[in-house]
N, C-alpha and C positions, 0 to 999 in steps of 0.2 A: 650406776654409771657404766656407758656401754667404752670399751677401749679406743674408739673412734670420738669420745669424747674429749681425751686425752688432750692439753694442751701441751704438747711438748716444747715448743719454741718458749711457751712462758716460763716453764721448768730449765731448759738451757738457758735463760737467761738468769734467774736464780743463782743458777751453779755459778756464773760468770760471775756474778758480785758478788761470789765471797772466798775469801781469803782461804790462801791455803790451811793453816789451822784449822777451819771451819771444814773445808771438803774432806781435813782426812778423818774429824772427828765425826762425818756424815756415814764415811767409807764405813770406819772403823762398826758403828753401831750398823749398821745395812749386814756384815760381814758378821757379827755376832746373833743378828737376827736368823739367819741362815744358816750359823753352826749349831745354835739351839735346835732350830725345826725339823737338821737332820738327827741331832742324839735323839728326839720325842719320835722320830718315826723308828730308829735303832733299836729304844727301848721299848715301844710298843710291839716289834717283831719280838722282840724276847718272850716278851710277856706273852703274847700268844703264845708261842712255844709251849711255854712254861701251864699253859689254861690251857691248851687243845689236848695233853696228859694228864690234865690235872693232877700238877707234881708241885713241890713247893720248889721258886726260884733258889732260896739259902739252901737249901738239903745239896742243891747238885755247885754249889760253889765254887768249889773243889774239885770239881770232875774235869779231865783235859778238856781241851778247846775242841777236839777233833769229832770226840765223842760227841758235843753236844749239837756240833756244825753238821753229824751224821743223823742224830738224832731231828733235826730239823728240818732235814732233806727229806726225812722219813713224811713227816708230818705235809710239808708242801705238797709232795707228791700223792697224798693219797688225800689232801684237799683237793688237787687238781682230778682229780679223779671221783671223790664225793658223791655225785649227781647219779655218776653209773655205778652202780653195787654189782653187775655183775661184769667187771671189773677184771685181770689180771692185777693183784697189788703184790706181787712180786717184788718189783723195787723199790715198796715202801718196807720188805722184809729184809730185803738186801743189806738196806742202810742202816737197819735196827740191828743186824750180825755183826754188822762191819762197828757200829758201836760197843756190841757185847764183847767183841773182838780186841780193839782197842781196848779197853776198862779191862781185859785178862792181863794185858801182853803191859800193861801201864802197872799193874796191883798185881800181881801172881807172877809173874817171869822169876824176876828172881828166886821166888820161892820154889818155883818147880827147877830151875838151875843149881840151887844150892841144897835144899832139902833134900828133895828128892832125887837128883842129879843124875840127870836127866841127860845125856849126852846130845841131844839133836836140839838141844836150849840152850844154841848158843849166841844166834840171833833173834831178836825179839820180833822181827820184820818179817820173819820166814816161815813164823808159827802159822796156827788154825787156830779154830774152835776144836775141831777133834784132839788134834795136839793135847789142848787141855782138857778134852773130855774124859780120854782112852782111859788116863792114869787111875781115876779117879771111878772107876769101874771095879778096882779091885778094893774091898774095904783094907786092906792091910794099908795101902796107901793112905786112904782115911784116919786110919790110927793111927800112921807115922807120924800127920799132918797135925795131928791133934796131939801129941805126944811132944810135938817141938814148942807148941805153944799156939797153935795158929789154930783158931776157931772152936768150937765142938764139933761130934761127929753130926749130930742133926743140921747144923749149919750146911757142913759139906755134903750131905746124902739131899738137903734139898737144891745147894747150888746145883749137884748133879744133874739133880731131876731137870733144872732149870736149863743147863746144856743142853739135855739132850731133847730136848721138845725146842729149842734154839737150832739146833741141829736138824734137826730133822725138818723144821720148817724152810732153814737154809738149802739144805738138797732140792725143797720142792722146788723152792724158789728160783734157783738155778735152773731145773731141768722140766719142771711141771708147772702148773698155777696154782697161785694162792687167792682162795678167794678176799671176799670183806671180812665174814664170819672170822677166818682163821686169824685173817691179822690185825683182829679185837683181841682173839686170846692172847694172841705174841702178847701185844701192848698191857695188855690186865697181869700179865707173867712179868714182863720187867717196869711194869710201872704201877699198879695197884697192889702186887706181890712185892713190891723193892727186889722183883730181881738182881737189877743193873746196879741197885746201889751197896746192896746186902755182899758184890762182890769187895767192895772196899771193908767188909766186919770181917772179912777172914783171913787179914793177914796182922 
């Protein structure tokens, strides 16, 4: 049926015969159909998310809103980009720091405020990635951390490692390019490694 087939006059006439009970229970089901079709489009954006990492939805349930909102900027933007590989994806690495970022300063703040006591942690908005990385440099710190209860030392020598290749792809990213190549590793480092989520087993 082409829209110029439309009878609308027969359709306002319809409407006219019948009773208000009738038009609101028409509204009402019209207005349920459309709150449906947008959750099925909300939930299938997830769901991509969640397949274009190949991560499990439940594993990251728990992970803040902001992280995940960063994380899927990540993902759009280096779909939008997809076709060209040789690409600047730069600020698909952006928004995967600015996640790793968040997941520190949400699961580790405290810990580097009170454990380790840390005087420049006193706001959690003012931090870095370095911030977190510098301490964390020295094994003694390592053994404090693990000495208070908080992870193993292997735990913490690999989140290290995971910093500072998080770090360092942050600088290029800021000041150099990042190509496609690189930021498959990022994504294989906090998403087939559980970098991103292995930060929540250390406190």
């Amino acid at each position: 049926m082409k829209f110029s087939d439309i009878d609308f006059s027969a359709i306002s006439r319809m409407m006219d015969s019948m009773s208000d009970e009738e038009k609101d229970r028409l509204n009402n089901m019209a207005q349920e159909m459309m709150d449906n079709m947008k959750n099925e489009q909300e939930s299938e954006q997830e769901e991509d998310m969640y397949s274009f990492y190949g991560i499990n939805e439940e594993d990251y349930k728990d992970v803040p809103g902001i992280v995940l909102d960063q994380m899927e900027a990540a993902s759009d933007l280096e779909v939008y980009y997809e076709d060209v590989k040789d690409e600047d994806f730069s600020a698909s690495v952006l928004f995967l720091s600015k996640a790793v970022l968040n997941m520190l300063r949400h699961y580790h703040f405290s810990i580097y405020k009170s454990v380790l006591e840390i005087s420049k942690f006193s706001n959690p908005n003012m931090t870095t990635v370095y911030d977190f990385l510098y301490p964390l440099m020295n094994d003694e710190t390592i053994q404090k951390l693990c000495d208070e209860g908080f992870g193993e030392s292997s735990m913490w020598i690999e989140h290290r490692s995971m910093l500072q290749q998080i770090y360092t792809a942050l600088n290029r990213a800021e000041y150099d390019f990042i190509n496609y190549e690189t930021l498959q590793e990022i994504k294989s480092i906090l998403f087939d490694k559980n970098g991103l989520l292995n930060i929540t087993k250390l406190i």
